[in-house]
FIPA-806191 format. One record per residue (C-alpha): residue in three letters; x, z, y. Coordinates in steps of 0.05 Angstrom, whole numbers, padded with zeros to 5 digits, always signed. Layout:
<sites>
alaXZY;...
</sites>
This chain:
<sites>
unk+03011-00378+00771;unk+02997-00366+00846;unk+03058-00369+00896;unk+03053-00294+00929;unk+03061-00317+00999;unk+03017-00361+01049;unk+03036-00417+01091;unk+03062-00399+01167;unk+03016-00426+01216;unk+02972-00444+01170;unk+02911-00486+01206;unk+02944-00480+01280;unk+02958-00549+01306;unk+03015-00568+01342;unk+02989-00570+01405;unk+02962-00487+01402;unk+03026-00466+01380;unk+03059-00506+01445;unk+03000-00472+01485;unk+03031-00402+01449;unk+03101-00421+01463;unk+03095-00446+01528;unk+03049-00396+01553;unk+03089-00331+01519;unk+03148-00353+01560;unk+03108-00371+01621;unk+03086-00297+01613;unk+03143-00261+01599;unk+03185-00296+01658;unk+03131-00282+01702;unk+03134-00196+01675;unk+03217-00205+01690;unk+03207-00242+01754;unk+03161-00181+01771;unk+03206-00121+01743;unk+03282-00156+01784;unk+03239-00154+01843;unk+03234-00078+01831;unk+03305-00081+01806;unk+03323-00101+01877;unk+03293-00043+01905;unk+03318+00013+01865;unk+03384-00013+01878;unk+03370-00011+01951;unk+03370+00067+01938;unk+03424+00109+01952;unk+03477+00138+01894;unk+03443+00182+01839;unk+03493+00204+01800;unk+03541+00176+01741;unk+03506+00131+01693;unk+03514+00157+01616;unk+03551+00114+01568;unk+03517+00059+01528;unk+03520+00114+01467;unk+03488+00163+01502;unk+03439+00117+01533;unk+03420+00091+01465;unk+03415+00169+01437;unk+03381+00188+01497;unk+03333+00138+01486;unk+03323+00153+01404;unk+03314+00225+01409;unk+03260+00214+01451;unk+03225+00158+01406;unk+03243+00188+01340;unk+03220+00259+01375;unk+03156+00248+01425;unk+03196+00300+01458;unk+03139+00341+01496;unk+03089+00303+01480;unk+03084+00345+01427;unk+03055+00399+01469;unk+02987+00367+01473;unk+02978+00349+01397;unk+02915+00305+01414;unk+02958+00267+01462;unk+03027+00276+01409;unk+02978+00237+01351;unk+02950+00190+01406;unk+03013+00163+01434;unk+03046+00160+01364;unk+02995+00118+01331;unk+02988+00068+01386;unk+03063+00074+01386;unk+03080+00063+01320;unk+03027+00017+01304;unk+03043-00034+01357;unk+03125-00034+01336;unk+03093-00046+01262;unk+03045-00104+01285;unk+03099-00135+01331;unk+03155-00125+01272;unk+03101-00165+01238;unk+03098-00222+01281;unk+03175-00223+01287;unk+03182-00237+01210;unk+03133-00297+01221;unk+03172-00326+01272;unk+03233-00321+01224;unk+03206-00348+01158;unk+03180-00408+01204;unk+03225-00418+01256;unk+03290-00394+01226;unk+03335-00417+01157;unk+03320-00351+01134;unk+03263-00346+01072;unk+03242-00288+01050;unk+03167-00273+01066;unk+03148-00283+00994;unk+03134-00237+00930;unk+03149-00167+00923;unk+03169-00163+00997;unk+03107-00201+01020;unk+03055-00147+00986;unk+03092-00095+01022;unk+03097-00120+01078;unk+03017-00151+01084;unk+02998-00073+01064;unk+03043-00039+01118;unk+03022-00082+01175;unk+02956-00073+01155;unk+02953+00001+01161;unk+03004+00005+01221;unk+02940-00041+01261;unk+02897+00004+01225;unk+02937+00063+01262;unk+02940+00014+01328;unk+02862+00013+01337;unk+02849+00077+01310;unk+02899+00109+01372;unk+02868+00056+01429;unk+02797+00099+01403;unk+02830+00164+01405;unk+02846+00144+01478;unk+02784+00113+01504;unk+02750+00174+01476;unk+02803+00224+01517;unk+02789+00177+01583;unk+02711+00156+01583;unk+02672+00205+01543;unk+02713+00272+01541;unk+02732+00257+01609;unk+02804+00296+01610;unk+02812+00330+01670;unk+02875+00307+01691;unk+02870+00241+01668;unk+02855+00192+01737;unk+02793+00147+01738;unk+02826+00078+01729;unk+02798+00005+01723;unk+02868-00013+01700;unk+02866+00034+01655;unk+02807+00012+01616;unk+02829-00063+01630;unk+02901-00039+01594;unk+02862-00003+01530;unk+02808-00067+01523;unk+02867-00124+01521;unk+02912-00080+01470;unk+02844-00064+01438;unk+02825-00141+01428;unk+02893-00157+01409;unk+02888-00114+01351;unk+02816-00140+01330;unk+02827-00200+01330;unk+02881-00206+01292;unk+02853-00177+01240;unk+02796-00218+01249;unk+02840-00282+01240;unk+02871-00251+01177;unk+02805-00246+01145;unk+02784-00315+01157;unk+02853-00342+01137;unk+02845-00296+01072;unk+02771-00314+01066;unk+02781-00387+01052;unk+02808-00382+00985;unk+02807-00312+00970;unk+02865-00307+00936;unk+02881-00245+00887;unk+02950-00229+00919;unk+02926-00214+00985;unk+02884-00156+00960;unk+02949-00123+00992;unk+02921-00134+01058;unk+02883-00066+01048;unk+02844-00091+01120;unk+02847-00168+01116;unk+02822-00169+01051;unk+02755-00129+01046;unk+02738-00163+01114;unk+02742-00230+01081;unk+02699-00201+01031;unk+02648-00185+01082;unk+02651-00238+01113;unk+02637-00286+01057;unk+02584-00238+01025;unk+02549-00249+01104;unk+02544-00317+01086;unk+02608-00347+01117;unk+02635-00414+01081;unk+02700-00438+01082;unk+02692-00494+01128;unk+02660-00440+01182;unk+02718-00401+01165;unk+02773-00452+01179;unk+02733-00466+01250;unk+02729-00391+01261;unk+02797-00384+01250;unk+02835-00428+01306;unk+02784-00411+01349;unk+02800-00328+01331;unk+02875-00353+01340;unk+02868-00389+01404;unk+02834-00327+01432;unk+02890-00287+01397;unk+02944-00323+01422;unk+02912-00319+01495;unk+02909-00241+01496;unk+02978-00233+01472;unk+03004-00285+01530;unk+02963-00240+01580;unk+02989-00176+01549;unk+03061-00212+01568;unk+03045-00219+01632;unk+03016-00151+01653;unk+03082-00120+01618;unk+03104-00100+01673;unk+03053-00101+01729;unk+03021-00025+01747;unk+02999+00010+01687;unk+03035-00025+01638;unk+03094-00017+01677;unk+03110+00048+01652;unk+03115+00029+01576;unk+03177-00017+01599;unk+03206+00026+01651;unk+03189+00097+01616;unk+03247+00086+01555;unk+03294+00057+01617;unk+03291+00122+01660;unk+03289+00159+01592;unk+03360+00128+01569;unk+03393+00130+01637;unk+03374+00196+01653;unk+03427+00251+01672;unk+03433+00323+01625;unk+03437+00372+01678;unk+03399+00448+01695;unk+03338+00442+01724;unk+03358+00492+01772;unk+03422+00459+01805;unk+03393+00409+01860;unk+03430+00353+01871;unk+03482+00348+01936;unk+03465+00317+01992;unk+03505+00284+02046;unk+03509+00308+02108;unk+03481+00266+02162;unk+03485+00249+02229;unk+03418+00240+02276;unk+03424+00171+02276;unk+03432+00161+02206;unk+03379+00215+02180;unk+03328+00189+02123;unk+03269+00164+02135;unk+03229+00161+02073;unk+03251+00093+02062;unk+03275+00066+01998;unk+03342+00068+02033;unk+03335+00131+02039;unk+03318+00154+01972;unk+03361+00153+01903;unk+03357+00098+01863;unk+03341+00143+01799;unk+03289+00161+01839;unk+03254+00103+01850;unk+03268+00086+01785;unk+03235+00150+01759;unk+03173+00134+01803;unk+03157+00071+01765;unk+03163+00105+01700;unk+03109+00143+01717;unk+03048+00145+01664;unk+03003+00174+01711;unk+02980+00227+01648;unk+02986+00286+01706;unk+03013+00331+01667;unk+03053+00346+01723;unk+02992+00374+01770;unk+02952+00404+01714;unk+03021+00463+01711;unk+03030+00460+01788;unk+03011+00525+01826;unk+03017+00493+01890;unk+02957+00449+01864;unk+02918+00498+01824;unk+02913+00544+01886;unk+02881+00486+01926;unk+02941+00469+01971;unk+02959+00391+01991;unk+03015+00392+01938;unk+02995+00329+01887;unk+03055+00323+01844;unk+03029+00257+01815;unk+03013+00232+01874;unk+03080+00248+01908;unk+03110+00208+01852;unk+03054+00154+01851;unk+03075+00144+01928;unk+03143+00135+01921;unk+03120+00083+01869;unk+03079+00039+01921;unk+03140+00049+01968;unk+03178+00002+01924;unk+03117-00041+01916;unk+03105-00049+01981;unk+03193-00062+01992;unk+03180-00111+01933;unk+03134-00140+01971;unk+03170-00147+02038;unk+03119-00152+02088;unk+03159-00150+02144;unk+03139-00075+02167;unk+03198-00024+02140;unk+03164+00019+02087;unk+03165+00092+02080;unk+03149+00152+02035;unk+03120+00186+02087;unk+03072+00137+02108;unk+03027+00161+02047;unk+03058+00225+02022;unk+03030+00284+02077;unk+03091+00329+02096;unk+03050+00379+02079;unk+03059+00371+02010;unk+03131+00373+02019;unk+03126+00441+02042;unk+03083+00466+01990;unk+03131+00467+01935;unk+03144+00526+01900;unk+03211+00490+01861;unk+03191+00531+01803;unk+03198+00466+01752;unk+03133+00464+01719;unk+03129+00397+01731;unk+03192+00375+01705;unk+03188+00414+01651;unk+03113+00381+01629;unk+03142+00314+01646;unk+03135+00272+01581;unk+03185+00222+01611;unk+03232+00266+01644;unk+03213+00253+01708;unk+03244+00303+01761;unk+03195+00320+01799;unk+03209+00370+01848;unk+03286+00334+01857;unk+03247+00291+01900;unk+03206+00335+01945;unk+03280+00373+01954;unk+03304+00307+01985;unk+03243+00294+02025;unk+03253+00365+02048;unk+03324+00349+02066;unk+03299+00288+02108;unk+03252+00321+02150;unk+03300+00377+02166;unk+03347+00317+02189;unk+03291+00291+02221;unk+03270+00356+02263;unk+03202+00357+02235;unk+03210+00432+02207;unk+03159+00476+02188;unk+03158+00538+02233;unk+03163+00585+02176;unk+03217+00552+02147;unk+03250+00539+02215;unk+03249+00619+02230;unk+03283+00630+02156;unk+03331+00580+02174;unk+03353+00605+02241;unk+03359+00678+02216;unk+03409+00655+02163;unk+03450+00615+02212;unk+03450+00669+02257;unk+03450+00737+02220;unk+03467+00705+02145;unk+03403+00718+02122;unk+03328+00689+02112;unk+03302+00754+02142;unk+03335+00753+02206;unk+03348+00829+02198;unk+03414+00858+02231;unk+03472+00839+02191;unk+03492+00914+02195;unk+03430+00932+02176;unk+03456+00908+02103;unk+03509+00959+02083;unk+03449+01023+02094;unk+03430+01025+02025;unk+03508+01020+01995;unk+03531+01084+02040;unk+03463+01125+02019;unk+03473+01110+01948;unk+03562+01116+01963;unk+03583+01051+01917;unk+03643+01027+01908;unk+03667+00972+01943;unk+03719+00923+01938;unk+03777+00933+01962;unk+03777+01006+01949;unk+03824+01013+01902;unk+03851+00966+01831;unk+03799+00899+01824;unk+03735+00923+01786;unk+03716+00881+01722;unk+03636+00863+01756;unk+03628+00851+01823;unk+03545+00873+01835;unk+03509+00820+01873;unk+03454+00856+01905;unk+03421+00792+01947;unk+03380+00796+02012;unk+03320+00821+01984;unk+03352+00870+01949;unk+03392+00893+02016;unk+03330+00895+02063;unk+03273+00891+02020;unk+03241+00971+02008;unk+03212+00940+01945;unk+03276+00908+01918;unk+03323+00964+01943;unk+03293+01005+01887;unk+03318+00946+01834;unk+03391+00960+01863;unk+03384+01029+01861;unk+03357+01032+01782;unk+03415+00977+01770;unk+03466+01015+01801;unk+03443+01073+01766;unk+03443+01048+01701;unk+03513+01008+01703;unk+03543+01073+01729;unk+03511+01116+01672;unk+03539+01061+01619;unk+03610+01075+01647;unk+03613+00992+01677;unk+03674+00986+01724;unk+03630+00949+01780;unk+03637+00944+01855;unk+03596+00912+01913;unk+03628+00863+01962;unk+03636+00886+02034;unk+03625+00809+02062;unk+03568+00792+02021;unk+03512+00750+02051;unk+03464+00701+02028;unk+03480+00653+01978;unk+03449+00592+02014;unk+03394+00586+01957;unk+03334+00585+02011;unk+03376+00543+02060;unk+03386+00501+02002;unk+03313+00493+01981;unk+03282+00492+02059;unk+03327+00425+02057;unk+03391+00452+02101;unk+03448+00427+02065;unk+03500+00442+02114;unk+03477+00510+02131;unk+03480+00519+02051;unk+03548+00494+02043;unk+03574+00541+02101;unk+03532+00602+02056;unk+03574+00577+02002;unk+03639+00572+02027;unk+03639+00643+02063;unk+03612+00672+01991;unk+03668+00637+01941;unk+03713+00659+02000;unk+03705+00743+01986;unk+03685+00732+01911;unk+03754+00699+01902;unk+03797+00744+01941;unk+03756+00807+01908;unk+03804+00794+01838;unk+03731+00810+01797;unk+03715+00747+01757;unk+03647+00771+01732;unk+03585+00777+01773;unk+03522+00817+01755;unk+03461+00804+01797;unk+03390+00822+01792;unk+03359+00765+01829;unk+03348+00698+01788;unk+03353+00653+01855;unk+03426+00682+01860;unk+03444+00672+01789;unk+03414+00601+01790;unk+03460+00584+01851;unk+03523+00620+01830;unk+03519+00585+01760;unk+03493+00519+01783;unk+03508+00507+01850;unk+03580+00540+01875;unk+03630+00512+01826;unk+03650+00441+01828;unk+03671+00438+01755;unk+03675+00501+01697;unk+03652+00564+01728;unk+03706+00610+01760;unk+03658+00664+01737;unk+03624+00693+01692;unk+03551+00699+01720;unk+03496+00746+01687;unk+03428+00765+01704;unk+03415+00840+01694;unk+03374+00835+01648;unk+03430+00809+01598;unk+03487+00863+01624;unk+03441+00916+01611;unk+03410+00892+01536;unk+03488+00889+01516;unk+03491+00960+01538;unk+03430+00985+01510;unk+03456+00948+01442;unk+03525+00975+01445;unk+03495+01056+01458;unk+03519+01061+01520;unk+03451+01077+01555;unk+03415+01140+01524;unk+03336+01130+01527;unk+03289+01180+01528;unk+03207+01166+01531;unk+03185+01167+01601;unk+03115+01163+01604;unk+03053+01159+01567;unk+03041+01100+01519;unk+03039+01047+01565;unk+03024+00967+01559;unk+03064+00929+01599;unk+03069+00856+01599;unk+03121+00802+01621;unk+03124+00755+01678;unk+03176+00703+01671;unk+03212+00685+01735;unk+03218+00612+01745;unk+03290+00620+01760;unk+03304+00660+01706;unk+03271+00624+01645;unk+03258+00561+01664;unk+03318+00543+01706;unk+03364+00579+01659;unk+03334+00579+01589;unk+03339+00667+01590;unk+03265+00694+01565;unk+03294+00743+01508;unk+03339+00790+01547;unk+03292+00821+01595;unk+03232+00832+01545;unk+03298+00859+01496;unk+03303+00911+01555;unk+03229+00931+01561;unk+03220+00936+01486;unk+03271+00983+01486;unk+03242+01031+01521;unk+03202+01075+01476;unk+03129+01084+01487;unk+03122+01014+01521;unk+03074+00960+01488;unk+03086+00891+01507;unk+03031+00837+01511;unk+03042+00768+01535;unk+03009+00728+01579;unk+02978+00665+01560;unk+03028+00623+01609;unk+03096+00649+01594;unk+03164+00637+01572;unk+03171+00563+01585;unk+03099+00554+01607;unk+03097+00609+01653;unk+03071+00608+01718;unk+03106+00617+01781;unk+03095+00675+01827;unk+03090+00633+01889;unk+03161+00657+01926;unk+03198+00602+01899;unk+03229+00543+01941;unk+03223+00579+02005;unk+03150+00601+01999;unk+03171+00679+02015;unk+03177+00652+02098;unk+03122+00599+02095;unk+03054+00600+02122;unk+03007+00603+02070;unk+02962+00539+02049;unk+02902+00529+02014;unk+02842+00558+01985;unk+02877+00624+01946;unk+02944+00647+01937;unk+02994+00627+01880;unk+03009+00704+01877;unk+02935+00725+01869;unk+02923+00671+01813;unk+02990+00699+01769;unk+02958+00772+01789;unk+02886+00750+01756;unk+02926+00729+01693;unk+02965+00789+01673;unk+02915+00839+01693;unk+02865+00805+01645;unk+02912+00817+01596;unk+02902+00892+01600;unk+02960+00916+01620;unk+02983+00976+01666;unk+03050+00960+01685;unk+03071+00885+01698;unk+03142+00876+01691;unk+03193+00827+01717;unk+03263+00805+01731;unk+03267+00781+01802;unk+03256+00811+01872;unk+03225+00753+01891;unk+03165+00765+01837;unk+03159+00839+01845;unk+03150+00828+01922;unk+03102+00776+01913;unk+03065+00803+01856;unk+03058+00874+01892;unk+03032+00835+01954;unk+02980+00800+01908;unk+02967+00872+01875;unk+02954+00908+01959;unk+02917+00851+01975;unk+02860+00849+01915;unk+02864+00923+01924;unk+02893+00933+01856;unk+02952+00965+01870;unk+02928+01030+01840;unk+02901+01002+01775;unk+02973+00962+01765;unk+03051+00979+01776;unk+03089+00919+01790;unk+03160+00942+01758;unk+03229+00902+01756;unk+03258+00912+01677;unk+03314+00956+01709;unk+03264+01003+01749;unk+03222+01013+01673;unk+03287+01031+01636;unk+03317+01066+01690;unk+03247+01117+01683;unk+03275+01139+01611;unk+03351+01145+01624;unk+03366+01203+01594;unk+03408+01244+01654;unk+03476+01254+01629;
</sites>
């Protein structure tokens, strides 16, 4: 009766498996020798935040195996990634219980377990190969758009690709010798052995074929070693290391920065930089996920989110390398592009290893404020909120016009109110976003909420913030906690998301003093509770959605504001093919509002295109931001009077029923 098992290194002389051995480790030093000399850089890199525990490293890093996390998004790419994935850790799991039977006092690669396991390696390089083609079709003949025209690329796909082969080419002629009945378990192996003897092959050419197959084998495999960690391989190693060390936090709270002196102001250097950053920028895959969902990029301006993380990556090559010439970031990233972004978190949010995209550009920002090199724009924004406390640089006096004409209650006047109303800049100067205050106001008063408005209120810092002042943001902050604190309210309402986003991820150094809502949630709750009578307003109307960035994405809140406009009756929503999650960003974000505009077309006009296309009258939103920027797009495409651009508050406010 036949033994069901086969010799280990059957037909490999002693001198190929030294040439395996000794080249494998040859290989693998030389990949480790490669990656500390990265090592050394990131830790060059300045402090970037608490590491997580080795448990939550090691969950970290499982949830995002076990799940694909977004790669799922792209199910091409999701079935792709999962059969090269899972096929190699079957193929190499493989080769690991070789080395055991031989090399190790454990036995066990015999019988029932041997069948088993010849079928499921056979089918997980089955799934190998069958991925490599799924992704040499994606790069070379569909020609993916975002994908980047790579020799190392192709190299990278060709070496896996021949690994694969020929190892299934050596277990054929191993198989093909004898032809023994057992290994018809080898659902691959074996019908290739059949093939290849019904071609004519004998066992004697077999036996050649095979060392030769293995030498070539075992050569492939020591160069796949040695590129582990070397460009485009790199990002298979350093991908699940970023992954597992990465911090939980909202994509809306930017990291502090210290506050720096002239003389010891960044300089794009890796120095200068956080070490998770330059960690981050050798995890990049280069799949450019990240500038297919940029608006910055689609509206033709010099903002490359790849690129800006493929540069910081050849910063720490070229500090790896140590040339003698100190490096920096903004030796190949144009400061342009620095400018450009919107901070709406796209990127981040398409990121299939959790790169943080737009953290980085914040700290580049930061640097060149430190620097002096400010854009005017920003520089005017900047001065007018040091001066007059806000990005305008209206008259501070100016601010408390709209409170007297519309005779709110302030604090101070009186016991503390339970909701202090934070009405913002725009909402203080801005014609268009005084009439979001006014519906607000209107509504909280009809609903009976104790509210007030603070006296001392000025900007919260979040553009001082995001043009890359920290100080002038952490004086914004500390005159704000000052009056909200001493007001005896501990509940804030506020219609503008870039106010929420700061109050609830950027003012309190532990658990939130207060309790921070958008609008949009307040008045749903009231609606719910029947404390706002609706009548119908208008016509049937359809009216569709625009997600603010830092709303939705920054702060996970899509269902309260449509809740609001599907309460109104005659109203017909229709969504937008980008929105919730994937929306896309009105073009105010980060700054933009005081920029000079770049590139070929305006982010505002592109978001305008979509939602009109959608048929829609009204276009409805939940920030001042968008409804300025949205009715700009609207004036200048001479659409305005084909489309209303209407905050949530402003549609619901229409069919109050007057009490």
């Amino acid at each position: 009766m036949e033994r069901v098992t086969r010799i280990i290194n059957w037909n490999v002389s002693g001198g190929m498996l030294a040439l395996l051995y000794a080249g494998a480790a040859a290989a693998v030093a030389l990949s480790l020798a490669r990656l500390y000399g990265r090592i050394r850089v990131w830790r060059r890199g300045r402090p970037g935040g608490a590491l997580p525990s080795a448990g939550e490293a090691v969950r970290n890093l499982s949830r995002w195996v076990a799940g694909r996390g977004k790669m799922a998004r792209d199910p091409y790419a999701a079935v792709m990634h999962d059969l090269i994935l899972w096929g190699f850790i079957i193929l190499f799991a493989g080769t690991t219980l070789v080395f055991l039977e031989h090399d190790t006092p454990l036995h066990f690669f015999y019988g029932t377990f041997y069948l088993v396991a010849s079928a499921v390696i056979d089918l997980g390089g089955v799934g190998f190969l069958a991925g490599l083609a799924m992704a040499a079709y994606r790069r070379f003949l569909r020609r993916s758009a975002r994908l980047q025209s790579s020799p190392m690329a192709g190299g990278m796909l060709a070496l896996l690709f021949v690994i694969g082969l020929t190892g299934f080419l050596l277990e054929a002629a191993r198989i093909g010798v004898d032809l023994p009945r057992f290994e018809r378990a080898s659902v691959v192996g074996y019908p290739l052995a059949l093939l290849l003897r019904s071609l004519g092959a004998t066992p004697e050419g077999l036996r050649a074929s095979h060392r030769v197959l293995w030498t070539a084998h075992a050569l492939v495999s020591i160069g796949f070693f040695a590129a582990g960690t070397a460009y485009f391989f790199r990002h298979v190693v350093v991908s699940a290391l970023a992954v597992a060390l990465g911090g939980r936090r909202s994509t809306g709270a930017l990291r502090a920065y210290p506050l720096l002196d002239a003389e010891a102001a960044g300089r794009g250097g890796p120095d200068d930089l956080r070490w998770r950053d330059l960690l981050e920028a050798d995890a990049c895959t280069t799949c450019g996920r990240c500038t297919s969902v940029c608006p910055a990029t689609a509206a033709g301006k010099a903002l490359d989110p790849r690129g800006v993380v493929l540069g910081l990556a050849d910063l720490v090559s070229r500090a790896a390398a140590g040339n003698g010439r100190a490096p920096s970031a903004f030796d190949g990233i144009p400061s342009q592009a620095i400018w450009d972004c919107t901070t709406c978190g796209a990127c981040n949010h398409a990121c299939p290893v959790e790169i943080q995209v737009f953290d980085k550009l914040i700290d580049l920002r930061r640097q060149l404020v430190d620097l002096g090199e400010v854009s005017p724009g920003a520089q005017t924004a900047l001065e007018g909120l040091a001066a007059r406390r806000n990005p305008w640089d209206y008259p501070p006096a100016q601010r408390a016009l709209w409170r007297e004409s519309l005779k709110l209650r302030q604090v101070g006047d009186g016991k503390a109110p339970e909701w202090i109303y934070w009405v913002g800049c725009a909402g203080a100067y801005e014609p268009s976003a005084q009439a979001i205050l006014r519906s607000t106001a209107a509504i909280l008063t009809a609903a009976g909420v104790d509210f007030a408005v603070l006296g001392s209120e000025s900007c919260t810092g979040d553009p001082a913030r995001r043009l890359g002042d920290e100080a002038l943001f952490q004086s914004c902050r500390a005159h704000n906690l000052e009056a909200l604190r001493a007001s005896g309210a501990r509940r804030i309402v506020t219609h503008c998301p870039h106010c929420l986003n700061t109050f609830r991820n950027e003012y309190w150094d532990g658990e939130g003093e207060f309790e921070v809502v958008h609008h949009s949630e307040l008045i749903r709750q009231l609606v719910a509770a029947g404390r706002v009578a609706l009548g119908k307003a208008r016509e049937d109307t359809k009216v569709t959605f625009h997600d603010p960035c830092y709303l939705g994405r920054h702060n996970g809140e899509y269902d309260a504001p449509r809740a609001v406009v599907d309460a109104v009756p005659g109203m017909t929503r229709v969504e937008m093919p980008r929105s919730r999650e994937r929306s896309f960003c009105c073009g105010g974000g980060g700054g933009q509002m005081w920029l000079e505009s770049t590139g070929g077309r305006r982010v505002e006009g592109l978001r305008l295109e979509e939602a009109v296309a959608t048929g829609a009258r009204v276009i409805a939103t939940g920030c001042p931001f968008c409804k300025i920027m949205l009715e700009t797009a609207a004036v200048t495409a001479g659409r305005q009077d084909a489309v209303e651009v209407r905050d949530i508050s402003e549609i619901l406010f229409d069919a109050l029923e007057k009490r």
